[in-house]
Steps between C-alpha positions, in 0.01 A plus 500: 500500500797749618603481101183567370469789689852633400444455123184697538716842576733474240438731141636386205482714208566415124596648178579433178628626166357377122680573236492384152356661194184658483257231443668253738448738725143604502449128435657439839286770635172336333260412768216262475155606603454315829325809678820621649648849434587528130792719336316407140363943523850569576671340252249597232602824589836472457486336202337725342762767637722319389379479148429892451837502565608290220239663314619829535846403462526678809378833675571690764280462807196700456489431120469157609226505705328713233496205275415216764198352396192635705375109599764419738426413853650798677546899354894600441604803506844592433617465849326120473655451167861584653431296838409206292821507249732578776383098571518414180860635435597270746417150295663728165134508389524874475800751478553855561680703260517882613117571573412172272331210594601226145462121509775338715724268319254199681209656254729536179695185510171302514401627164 
């Protein structure tokens, strides 16, 4: 019983990194509907950031979220847009280039 009751105050905390190219990745992050929380809004979202990006052949932040397509889950406005890429540019998905957000070499190697 004493170990039992010992476990019971420890924490334990985990993280983890994905990395891969762009569809590995959101197919990693892929949930099934089982009535749990769901990222599918979010990643709708930032796929379709992600693609007025590539659209645009890049843009600078407000220009961006000018063009973002009015059906997404959640309104951007430029500081969204810039908040969102800043994650982005991590996984090369994105990069900045003065006051340019272009495809990162992630989204132009694919093609």
């Amino acid at each position: 019983m004493g170990d039992e009751e010992d476990l019971e105050d420890e924490t334990v905390s985990v993280s983890m990194e994905i990395s891969g190219n762009y569809d590995e990745v959101m197919s990693k992050l892929a949930t099934e509907d089982d009535g749990s929380t769901s990222l599918v809004s979010l990643l709708d979202d930032l796929e379709q950031l992600l693609d007025t990006v590539v659209r645009m052949d890049g843009g600078t932040r407000s220009a961006i979220a000018q063009q973002l397509p009015k059906d997404m889950t959640v309104s951007f406005d430029a500081q969204a847009v810039v908040d969102t890429l800043q994650v982005l540019e991590r996984y090369d998905l994105v990069v900045l280039e003065g006051n340019t957000w272009k495809p990162g070499p992630k989204l132009t190697t694919e093609e």
